[in-house]
C-alpha positions in Angstrom: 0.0 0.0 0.0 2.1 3.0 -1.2 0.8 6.1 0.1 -0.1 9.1 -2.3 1.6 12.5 -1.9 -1.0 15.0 -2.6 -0.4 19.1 -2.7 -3.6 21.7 -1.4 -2.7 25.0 -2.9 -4.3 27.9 -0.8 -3.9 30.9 -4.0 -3.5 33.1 -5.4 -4.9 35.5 -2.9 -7.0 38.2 -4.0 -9.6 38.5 -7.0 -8.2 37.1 -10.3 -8.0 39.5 -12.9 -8.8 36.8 -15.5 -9.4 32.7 -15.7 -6.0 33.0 -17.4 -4.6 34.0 -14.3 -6.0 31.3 -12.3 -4.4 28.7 -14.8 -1.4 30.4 -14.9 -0.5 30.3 -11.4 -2.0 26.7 -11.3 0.5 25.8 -13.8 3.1 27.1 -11.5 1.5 25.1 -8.5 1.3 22.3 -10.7 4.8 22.0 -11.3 5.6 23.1 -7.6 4.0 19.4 -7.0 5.5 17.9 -9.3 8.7 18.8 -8.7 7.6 17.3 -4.6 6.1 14.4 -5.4 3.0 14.2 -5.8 0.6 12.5 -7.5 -2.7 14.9 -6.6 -3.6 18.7 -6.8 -6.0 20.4 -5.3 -7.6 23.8 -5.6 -9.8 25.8 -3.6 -13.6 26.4 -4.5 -14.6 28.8 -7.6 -10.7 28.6 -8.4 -11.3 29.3 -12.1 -12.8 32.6 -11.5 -12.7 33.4 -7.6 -15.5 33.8 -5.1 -16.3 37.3 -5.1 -18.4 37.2 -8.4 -21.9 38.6 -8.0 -23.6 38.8 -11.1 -20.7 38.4 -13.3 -21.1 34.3 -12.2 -23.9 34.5 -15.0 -21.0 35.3 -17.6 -18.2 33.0 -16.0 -19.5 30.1 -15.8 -19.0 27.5 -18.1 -19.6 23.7 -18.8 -17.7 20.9 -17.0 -16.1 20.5 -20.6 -15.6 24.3 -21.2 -12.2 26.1 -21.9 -11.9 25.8 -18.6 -12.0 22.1 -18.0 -9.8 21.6 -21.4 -6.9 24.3 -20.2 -6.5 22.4 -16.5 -6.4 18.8 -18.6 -3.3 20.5 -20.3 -1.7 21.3 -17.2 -2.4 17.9 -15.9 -1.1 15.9 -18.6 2.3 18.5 -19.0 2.9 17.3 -15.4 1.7 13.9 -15.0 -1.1 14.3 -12.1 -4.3 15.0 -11.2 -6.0 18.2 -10.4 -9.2 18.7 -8.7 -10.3 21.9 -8.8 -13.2 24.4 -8.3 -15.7 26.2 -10.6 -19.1 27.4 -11.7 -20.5 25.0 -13.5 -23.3 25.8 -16.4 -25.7 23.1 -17.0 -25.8 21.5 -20.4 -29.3 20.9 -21.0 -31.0 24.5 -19.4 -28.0 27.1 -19.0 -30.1 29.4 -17.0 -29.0 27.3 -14.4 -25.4 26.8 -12.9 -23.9 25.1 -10.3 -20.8 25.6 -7.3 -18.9 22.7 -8.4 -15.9 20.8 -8.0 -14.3 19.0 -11.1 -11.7 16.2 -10.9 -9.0 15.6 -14.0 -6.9 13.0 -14.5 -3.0 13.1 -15.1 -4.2 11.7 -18.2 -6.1 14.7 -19.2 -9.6 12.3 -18.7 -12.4 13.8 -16.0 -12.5 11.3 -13.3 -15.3 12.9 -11.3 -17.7 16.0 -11.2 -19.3 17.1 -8.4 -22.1 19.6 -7.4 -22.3 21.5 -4.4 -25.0 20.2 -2.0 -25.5 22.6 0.8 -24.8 26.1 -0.1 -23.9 29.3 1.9 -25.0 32.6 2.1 -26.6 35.0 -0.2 -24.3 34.8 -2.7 -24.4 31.2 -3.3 -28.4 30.8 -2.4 -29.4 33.8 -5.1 -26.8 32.0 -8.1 -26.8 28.7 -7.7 -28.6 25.6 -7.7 -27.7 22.8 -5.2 -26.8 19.5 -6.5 -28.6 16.3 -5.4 -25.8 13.7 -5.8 -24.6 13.8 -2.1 -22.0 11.0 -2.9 -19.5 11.5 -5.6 -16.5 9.5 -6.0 -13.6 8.0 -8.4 -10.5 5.8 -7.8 -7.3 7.0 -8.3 -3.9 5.7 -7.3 -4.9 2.5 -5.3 -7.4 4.9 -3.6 -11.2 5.4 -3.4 -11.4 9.4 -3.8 -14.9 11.5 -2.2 -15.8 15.1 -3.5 -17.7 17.9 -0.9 -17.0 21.7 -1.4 -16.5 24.0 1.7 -20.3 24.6 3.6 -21.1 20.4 3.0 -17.8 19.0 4.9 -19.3 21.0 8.0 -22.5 18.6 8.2 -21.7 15.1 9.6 -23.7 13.5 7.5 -22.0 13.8 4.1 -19.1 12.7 5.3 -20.1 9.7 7.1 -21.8 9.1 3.6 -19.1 8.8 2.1 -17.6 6.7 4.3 -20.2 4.3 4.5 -19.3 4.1 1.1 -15.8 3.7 0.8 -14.2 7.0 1.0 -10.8 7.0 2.1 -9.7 10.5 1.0 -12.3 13.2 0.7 -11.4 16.3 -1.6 -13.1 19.4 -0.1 -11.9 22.8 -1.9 -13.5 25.2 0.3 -13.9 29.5 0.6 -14.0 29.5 4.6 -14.2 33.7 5.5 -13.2 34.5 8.5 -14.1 34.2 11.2 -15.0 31.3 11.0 -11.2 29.5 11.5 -13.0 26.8 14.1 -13.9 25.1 11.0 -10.3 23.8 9.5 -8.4 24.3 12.5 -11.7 22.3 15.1 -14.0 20.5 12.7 -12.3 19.1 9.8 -9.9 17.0 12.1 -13.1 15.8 14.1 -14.6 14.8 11.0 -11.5 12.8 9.6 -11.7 11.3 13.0 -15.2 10.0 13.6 -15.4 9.0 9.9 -12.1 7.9 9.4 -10.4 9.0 6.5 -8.5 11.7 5.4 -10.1 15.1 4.5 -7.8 17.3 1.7 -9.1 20.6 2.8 -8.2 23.6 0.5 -9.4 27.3 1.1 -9.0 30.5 -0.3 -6.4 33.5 1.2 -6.6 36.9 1.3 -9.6 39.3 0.5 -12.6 39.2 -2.4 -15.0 42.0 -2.2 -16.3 42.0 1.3 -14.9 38.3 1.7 -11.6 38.0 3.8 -11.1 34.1 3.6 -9.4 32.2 6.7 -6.4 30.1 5.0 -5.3 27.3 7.3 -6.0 24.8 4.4 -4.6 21.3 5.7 -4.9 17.5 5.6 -6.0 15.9 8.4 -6.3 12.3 8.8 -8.7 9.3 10.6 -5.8 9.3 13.6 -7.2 13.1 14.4 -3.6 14.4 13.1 -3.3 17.4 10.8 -0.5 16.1 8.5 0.3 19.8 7.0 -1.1 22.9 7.3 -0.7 26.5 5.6 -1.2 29.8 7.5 -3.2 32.6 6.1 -1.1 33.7 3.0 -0.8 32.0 -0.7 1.2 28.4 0.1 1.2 24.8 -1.2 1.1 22.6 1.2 2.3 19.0 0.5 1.8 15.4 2.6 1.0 11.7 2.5 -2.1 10.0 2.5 -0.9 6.2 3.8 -3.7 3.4 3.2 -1.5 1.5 6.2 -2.3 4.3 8.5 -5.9 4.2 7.6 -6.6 0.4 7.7 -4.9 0.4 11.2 -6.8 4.0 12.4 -10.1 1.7 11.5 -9.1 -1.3 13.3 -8.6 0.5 16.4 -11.2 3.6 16.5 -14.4 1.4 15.7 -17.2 3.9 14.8 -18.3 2.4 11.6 -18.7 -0.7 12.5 -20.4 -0.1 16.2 -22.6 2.3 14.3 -26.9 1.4 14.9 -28.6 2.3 12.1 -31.7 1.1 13.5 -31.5 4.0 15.8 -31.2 6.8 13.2 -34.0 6.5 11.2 -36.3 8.9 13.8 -33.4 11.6 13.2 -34.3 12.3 9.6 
């Protein structure tokens, strides 16, 4: 069981002047990882554009195999791994309607998973966008069973219990945490990891949007309660191991899953 390096780039801070800016400096974060070791990038939420959009979302967005989607599958195959990363999403039957979503590419250039934003935040995201209704979205890669959430959905328990009921071991949630709401990466997302067991890739923005000042702190934390790496407020990439041997031994001896009663639970929804 060889583990699988993975990098969480927290950047560029600020608004992007362009989607060729985003690429660019994921380019340049993509071969940062490279040049590490790893095998997996990951971006924070509405990479492609940035956060702070407002109405100009309506003009941005595009489909999950837009210019967009076909620039990052350059950068992945140029560097030989795969990126996940974050986006508004148009829908290709009724583009009246988009989506906060989360698009995973291959190193081969191939999408490996797309995922919709479940449980949206704020104004912002409740006035533009339209929830998704897939709650578990997943893909294998590297000897691993891979999850998708974005940001708001990782602080519910039950989407990521979800997804470890079914098989998650690494769960890729790009996120756009403002302050000040830090409790989340530096309190919850290790309790999650912990009483789901697996590791959470958790990747936010950095500095300020509009009247958003995002939190940083992007990190990895895994099933042991651990935070493997961790970035502080400013543009970094973080880089550290998700090991299968860790996992499979955190789940023998913290036994949640398997002492769950389901029978109980079914009064609670």
């Amino acid at each position: 069981m060889t583990p699988l390096r993975i990098a969480l780039y927290q950047g560029p801070s600020g608004v992007p002047t362009s989607t060729a800016d985003s690429l660019a400096a994921l380019a340049g974060a993509a071969r940062r990882a490279t040049a590490a070791g790893a095998r997996l990038l990951l971006t924070n939420e509405l990479y492609l554009t940035g956060y702070a959009l407002g109405d100009a979302v309506r003009d941005l967005a595009e489909p999950a195999d837009g210019p967009g989607a076909r620039a990052v599958a350059r950068i992945a195959t140029e560097h030989g791994l795969a990126i996940g990363y974050g986006y508004p999403e148009r829908d290709g039957t009724d583009p009246a309607v988009i989506y906060n979503s989360l698009q995973l590419i291959g190193p081969d250039g191939e999408r490996l998973a797309n995922y919709r934003k479940t449980h949206l935040f704020g104004d912002f995201e409740t006035t533009f966008f339209r929830p998704g209704d897939e709650p578990v979205v997943q893909a294998d890669f590297a000897g691993l069973r891979l999850g998708l959430l974005i940001c708001y959905d990782v602080e519910f328990p039950e989407p990521v219990r979800a997804h470890a009921l079914a098989g998650t071991e690494l769960l890729l949630t790009p996120t756009a945490l403002m302050r000040p709401y830090e409790i989340v990466p530096q309190t919850i997302v290790p309790a999650r990891a912990w009483e789901s067991q697996l590791y959470i890739a958790y990747a936010n923005r950095c500095g300020t949007e509009g009247d958003f000042s995002f939190a940083g702190l992007s990190c990895l934390a895994a099933p042991d309660g651990t935070v493997r790496a961790r970035a502080g407020a400013d543009e970094d990439l973080i880089v550290a191991d998700v090991d299968p041997a860790l996992l499979k031994a955190s789940r023998a001896e913290n036994t949640y899953l398997s002492d769950r009663r389901p029978e109980l639970y079914g009064r609670l929804t």
